[in-house]
N, CA, C and O of each residue as an XYZ file, in Angstrom:
516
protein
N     -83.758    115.481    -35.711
C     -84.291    114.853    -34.531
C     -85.124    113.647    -34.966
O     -85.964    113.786    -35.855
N     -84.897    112.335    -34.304
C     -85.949    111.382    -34.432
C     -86.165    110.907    -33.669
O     -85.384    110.858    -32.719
N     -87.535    110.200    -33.667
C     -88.243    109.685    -32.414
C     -87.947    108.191    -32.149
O     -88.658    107.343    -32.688
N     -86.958    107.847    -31.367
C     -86.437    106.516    -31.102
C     -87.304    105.769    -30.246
O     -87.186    104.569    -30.493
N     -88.278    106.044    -29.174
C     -88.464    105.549    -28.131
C     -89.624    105.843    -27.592
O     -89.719    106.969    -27.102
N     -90.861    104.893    -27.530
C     -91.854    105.426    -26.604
C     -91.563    104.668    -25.809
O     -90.685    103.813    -25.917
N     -92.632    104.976    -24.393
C     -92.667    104.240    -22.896
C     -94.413    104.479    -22.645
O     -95.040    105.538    -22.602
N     -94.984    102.796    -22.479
C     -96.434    103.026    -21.511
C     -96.343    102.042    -20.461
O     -95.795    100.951    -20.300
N     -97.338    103.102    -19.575
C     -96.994    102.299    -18.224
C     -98.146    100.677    -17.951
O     -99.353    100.584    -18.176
N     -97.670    100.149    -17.682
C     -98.499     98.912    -17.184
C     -98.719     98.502    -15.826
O     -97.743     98.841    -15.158
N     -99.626     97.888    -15.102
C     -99.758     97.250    -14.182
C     -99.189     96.204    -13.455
O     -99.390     95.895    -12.280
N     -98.262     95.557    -14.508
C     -97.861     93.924    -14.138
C     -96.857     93.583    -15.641
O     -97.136     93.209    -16.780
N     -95.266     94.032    -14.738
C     -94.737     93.927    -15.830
C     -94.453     92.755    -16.873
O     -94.368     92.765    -18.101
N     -94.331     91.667    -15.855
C     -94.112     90.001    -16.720
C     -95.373     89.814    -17.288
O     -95.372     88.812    -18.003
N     -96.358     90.341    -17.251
C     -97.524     90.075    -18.182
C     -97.030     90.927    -19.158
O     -96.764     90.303    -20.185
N     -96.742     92.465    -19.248
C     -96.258     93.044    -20.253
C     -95.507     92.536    -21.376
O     -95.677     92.562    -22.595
N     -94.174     91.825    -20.210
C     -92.964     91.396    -21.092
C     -93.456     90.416    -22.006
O     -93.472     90.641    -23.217
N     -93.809     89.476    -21.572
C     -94.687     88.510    -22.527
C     -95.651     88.536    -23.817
O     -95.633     87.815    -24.814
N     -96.826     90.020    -23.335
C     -97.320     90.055    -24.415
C     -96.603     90.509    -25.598
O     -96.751     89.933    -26.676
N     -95.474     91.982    -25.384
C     -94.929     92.632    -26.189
C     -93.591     91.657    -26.791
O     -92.908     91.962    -27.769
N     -93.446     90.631    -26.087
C     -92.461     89.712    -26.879
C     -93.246     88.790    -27.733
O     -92.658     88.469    -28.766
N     -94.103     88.423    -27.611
C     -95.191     87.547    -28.198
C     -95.376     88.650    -29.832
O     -95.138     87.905    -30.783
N     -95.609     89.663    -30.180
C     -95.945     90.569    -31.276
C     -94.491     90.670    -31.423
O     -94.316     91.521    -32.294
N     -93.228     90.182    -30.966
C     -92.235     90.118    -31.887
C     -91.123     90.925    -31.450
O     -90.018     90.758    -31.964
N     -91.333     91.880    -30.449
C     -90.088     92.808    -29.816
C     -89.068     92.055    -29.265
O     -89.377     91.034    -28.651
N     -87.686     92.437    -29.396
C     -86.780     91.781    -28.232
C     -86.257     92.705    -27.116
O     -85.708     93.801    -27.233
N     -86.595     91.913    -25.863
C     -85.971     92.656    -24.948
C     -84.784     92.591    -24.636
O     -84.112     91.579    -24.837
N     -84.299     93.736    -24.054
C     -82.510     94.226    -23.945
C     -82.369     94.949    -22.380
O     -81.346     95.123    -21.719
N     -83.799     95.300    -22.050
C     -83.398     95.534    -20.728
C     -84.407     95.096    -19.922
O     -85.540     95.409    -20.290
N     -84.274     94.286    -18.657
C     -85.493     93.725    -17.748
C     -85.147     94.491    -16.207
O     -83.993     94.665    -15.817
N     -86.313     94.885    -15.465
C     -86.077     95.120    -14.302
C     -87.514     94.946    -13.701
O     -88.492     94.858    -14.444
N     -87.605     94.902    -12.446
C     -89.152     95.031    -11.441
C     -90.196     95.956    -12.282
O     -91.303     95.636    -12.714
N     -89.185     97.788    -12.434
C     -90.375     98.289    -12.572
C     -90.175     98.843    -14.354
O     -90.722     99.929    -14.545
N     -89.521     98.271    -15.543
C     -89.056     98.899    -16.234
C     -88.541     97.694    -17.319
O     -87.778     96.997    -16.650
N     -88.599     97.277    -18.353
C     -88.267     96.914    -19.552
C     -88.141     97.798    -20.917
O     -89.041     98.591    -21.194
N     -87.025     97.648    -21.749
C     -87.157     97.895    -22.694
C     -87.035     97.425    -24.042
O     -85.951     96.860    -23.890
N     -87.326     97.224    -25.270
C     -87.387     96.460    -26.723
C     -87.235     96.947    -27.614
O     -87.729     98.023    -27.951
N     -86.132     95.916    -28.528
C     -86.032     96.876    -29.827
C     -86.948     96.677    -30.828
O     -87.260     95.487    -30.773
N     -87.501     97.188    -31.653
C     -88.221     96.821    -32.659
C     -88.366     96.135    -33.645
O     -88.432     96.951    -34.565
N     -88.471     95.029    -34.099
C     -88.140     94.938    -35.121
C     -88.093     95.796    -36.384
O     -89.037     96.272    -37.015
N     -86.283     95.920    -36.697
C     -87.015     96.939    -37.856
C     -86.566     96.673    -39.470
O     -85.914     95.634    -39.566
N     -86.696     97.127    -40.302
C     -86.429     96.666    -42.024
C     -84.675     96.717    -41.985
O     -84.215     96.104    -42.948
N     -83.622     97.309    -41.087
C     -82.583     96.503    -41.695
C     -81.583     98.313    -41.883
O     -80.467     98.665    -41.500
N     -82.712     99.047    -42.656
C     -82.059    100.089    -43.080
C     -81.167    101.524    -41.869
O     -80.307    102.399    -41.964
N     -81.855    101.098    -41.116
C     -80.857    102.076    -39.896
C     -81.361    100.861    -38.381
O     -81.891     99.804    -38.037
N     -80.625    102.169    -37.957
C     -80.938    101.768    -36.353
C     -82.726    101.431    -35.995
O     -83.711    102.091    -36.327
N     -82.661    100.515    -35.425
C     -84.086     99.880    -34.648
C     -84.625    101.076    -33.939
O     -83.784    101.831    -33.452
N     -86.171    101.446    -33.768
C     -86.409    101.923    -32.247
C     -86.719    101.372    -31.433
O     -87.236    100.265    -31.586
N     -86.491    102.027    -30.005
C     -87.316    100.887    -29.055
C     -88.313    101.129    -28.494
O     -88.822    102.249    -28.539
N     -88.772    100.227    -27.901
C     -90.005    100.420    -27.388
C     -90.015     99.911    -25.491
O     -89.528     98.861    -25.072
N     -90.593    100.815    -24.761
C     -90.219    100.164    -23.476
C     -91.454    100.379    -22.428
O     -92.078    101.389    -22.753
N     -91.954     99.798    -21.373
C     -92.820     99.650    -20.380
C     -92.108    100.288    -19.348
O     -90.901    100.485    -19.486
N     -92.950    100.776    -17.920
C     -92.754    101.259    -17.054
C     -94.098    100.916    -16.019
O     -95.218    101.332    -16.317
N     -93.874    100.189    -14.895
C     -94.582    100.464    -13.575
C     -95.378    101.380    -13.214
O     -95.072    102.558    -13.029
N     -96.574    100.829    -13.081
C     -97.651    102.180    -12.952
C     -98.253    101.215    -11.710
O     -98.229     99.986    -11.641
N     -98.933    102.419    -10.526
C    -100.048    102.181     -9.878
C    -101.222    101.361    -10.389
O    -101.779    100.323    -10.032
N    -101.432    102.586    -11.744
C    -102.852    102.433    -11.916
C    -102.788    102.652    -13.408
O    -101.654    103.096    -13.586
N    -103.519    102.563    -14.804
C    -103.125    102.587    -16.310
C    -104.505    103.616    -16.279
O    -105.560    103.527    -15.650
N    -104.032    104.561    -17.189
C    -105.490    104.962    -18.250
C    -105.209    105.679    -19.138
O    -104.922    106.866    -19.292
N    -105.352    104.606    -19.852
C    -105.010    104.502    -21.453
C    -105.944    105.778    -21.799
O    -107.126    106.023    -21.561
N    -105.055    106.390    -22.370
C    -105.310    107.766    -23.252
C    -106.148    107.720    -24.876
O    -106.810    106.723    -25.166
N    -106.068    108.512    -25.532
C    -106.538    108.519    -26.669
C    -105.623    108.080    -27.466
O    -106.129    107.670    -28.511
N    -103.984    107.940    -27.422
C    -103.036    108.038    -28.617
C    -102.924    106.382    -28.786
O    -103.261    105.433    -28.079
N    -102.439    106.487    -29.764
C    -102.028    105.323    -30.599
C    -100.790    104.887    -31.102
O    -100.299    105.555    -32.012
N    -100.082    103.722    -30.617
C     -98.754    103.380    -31.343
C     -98.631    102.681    -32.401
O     -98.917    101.504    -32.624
N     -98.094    103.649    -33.174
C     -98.225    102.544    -34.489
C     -96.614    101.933    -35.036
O     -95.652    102.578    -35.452
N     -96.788    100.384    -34.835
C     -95.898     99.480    -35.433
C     -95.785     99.305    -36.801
O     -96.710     98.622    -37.241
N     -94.757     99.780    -37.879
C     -94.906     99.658    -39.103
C     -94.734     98.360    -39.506
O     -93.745     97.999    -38.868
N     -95.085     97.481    -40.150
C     -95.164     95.773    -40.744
C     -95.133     96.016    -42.163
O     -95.943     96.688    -42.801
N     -93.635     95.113    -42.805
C     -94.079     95.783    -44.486
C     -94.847     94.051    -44.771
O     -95.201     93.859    -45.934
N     -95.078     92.893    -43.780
C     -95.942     91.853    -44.005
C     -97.243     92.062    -42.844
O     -97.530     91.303    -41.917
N     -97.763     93.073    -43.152
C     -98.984     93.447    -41.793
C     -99.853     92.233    -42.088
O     -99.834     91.462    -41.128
N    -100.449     91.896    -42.882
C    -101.684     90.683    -42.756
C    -100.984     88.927    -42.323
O    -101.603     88.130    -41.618
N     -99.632     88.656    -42.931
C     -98.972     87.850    -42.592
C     -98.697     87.532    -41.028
O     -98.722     86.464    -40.416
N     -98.368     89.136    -40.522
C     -98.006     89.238    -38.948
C     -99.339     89.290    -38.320
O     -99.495     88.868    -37.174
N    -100.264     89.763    -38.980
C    -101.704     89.631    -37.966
C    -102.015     88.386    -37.666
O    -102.138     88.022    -36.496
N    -102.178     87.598    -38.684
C    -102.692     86.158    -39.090
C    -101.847     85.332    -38.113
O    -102.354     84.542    -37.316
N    -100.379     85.582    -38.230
C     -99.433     84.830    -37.262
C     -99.929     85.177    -35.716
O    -100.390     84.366    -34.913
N     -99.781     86.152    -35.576
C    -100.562     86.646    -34.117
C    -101.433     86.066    -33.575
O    -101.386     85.310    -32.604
N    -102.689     86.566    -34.490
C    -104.266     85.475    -33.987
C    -103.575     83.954    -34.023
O    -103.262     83.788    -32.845
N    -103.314     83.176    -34.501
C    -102.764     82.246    -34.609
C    -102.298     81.644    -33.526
O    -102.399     80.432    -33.336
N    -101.635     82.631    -32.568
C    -101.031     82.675    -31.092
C    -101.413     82.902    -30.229
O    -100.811     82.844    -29.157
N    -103.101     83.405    -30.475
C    -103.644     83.616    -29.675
C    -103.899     85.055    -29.400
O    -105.005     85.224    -28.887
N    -103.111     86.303    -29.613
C    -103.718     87.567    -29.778
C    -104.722     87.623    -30.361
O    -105.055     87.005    -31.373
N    -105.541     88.723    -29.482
C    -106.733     89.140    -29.650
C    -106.745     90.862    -30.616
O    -106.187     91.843    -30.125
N    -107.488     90.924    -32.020
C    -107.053     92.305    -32.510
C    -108.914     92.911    -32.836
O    -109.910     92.290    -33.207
N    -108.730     94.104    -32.543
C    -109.642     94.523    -32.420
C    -110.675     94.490    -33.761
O    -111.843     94.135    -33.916
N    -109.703     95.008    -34.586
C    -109.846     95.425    -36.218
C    -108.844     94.494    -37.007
O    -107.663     94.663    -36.703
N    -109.026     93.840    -37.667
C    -108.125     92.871    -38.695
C    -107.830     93.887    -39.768
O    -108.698     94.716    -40.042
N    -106.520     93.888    -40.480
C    -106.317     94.792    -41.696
C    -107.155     95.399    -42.208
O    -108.265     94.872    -42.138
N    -107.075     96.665    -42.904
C    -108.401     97.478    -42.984
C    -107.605     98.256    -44.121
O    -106.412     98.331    -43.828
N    -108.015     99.032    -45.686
C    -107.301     99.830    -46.544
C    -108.177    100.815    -45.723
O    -109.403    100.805    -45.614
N    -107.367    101.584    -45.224
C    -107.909    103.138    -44.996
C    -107.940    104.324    -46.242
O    -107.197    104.154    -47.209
N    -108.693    105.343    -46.188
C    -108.925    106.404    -47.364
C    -107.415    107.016    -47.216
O    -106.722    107.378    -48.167
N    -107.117    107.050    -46.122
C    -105.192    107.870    -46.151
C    -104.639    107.101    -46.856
O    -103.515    107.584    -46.996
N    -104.706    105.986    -47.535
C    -103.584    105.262    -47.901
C    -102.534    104.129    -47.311
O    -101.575    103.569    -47.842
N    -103.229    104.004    -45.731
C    -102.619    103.164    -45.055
C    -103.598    101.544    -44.686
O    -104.812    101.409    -44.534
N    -102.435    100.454    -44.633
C    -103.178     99.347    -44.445
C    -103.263     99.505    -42.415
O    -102.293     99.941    -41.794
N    -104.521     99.081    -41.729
C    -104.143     99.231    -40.388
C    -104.984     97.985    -39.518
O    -106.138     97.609    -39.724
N    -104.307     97.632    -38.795
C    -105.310     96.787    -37.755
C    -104.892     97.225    -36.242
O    -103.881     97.884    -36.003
N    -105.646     96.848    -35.429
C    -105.791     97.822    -34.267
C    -105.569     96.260    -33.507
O    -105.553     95.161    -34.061
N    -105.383     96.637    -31.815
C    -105.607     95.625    -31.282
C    -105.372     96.227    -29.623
O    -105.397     97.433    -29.866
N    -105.230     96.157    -28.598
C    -104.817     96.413    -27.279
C    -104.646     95.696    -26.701
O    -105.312     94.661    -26.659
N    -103.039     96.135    -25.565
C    -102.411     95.920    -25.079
C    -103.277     95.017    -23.572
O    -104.494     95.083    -23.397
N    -102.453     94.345    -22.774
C    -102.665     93.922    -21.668
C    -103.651     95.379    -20.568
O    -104.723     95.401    -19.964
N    -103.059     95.910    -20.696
C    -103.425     97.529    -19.869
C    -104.321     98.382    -20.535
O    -104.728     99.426    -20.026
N    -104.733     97.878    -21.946
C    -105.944     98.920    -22.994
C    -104.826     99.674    -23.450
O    -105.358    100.681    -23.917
N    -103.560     99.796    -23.600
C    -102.837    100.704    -24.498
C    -103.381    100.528    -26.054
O    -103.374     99.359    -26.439
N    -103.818    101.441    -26.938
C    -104.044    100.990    -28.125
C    -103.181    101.242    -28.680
O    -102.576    102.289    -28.449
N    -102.607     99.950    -30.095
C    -102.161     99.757    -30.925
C    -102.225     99.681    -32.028
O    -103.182     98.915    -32.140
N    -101.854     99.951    -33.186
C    -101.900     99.804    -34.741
C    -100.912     98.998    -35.377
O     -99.858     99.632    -35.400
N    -100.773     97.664    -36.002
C     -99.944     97.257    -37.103
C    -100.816     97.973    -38.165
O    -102.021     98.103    -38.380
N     -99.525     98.421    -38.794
C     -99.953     99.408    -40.382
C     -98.854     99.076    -41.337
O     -97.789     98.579    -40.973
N     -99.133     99.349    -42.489
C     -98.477     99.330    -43.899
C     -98.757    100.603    -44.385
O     -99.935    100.959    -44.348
N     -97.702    101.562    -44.949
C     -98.453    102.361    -45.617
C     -97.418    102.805    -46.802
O     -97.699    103.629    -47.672
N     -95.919    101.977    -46.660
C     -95.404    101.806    -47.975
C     -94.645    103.382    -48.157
O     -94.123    103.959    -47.203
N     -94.688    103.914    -49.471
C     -94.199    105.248    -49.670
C     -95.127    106.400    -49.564
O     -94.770    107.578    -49.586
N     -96.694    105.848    -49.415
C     -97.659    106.813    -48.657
C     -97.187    107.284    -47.319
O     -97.560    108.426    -47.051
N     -96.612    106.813    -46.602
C     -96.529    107.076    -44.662
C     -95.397    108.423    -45.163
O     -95.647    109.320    -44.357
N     -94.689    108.743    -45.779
C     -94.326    110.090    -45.924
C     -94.389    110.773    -47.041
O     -94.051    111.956    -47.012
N     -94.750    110.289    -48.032
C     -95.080    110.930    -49.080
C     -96.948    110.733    -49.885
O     -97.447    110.155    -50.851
N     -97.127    111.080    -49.441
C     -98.888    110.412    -49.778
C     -98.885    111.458    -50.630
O     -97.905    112.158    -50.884
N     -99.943    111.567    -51.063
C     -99.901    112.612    -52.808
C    -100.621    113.791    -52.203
O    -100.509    114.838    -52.841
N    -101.260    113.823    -51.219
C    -101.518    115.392    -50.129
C    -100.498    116.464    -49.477
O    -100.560    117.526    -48.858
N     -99.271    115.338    -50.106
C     -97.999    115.761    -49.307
C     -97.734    117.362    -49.313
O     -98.112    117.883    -50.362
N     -97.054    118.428    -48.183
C     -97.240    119.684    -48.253
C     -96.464    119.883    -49.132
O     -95.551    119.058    -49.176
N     -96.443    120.889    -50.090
C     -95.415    120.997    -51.509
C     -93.790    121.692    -50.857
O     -94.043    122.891    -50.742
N     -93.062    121.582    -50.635
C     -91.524    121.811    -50.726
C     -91.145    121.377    -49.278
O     -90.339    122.097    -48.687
N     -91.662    120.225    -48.613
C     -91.324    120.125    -47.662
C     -91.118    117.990    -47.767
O     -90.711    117.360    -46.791
């Protein structure tokens, strides 16, 4: 099983579409209440996507999406550059991961991260699994 696809809801989708194309997604499907994007991804399989949905009203939860970048400070720098706003600029975390944070149009929070052959194998890794 793999996880191809999240969905958060927004307020105002052409503001959505814009920001999430602006950080680099392409969209493949547009509608009133519903877009979806593929990810950019390294090449080696299938892309995931990523997609918005029509909401009343947003409230952004506790979770976090994290976009893997194997050029995360390159893509931050390009970003601010464009005018995104990031909360946290690249950061070495004690897990082993590089991360910068930033939120969405709606407060969805986000992560560009690096974390290389740590993100599944970090040296804590559970033994035979």
């Amino acid at each position: 099983m793999n996880l191809n696809q999240v969905t958060v809801e927004t307020t105002d989708i052409p503001r959505a579409n814009a920001f999430y194309q602006r950080l680099g997604l392409t969209m493949i499907v547009s509608s009133a209440h519903y877009a979806r994007f593929i990810c950019p991804g390294d090449g080696s399989g299938a892309p995931a996507t990523f997609s918005i949905h029509l909401a009343d009203q947003v409230t952004p939860g506790g979770a976090g999406i994290y976009f893997e970048c194997a050029d995360l400070d390159e893509r931050v720098a390009g970003l601010k550059a464009a005018g995104v706003t990031f909360d946290h600029d690249p950061v070495d975390q004690t897990w082993l991961w590089r991360e910068a944070w930033l939120r969405d149009p709606d407060g969805n929070r986000l992560c560009f991260y690096w974390a290389g052959e740590n993100r599944m194998n970090p040296p804590w890794r559970v033994a035979g699994s």
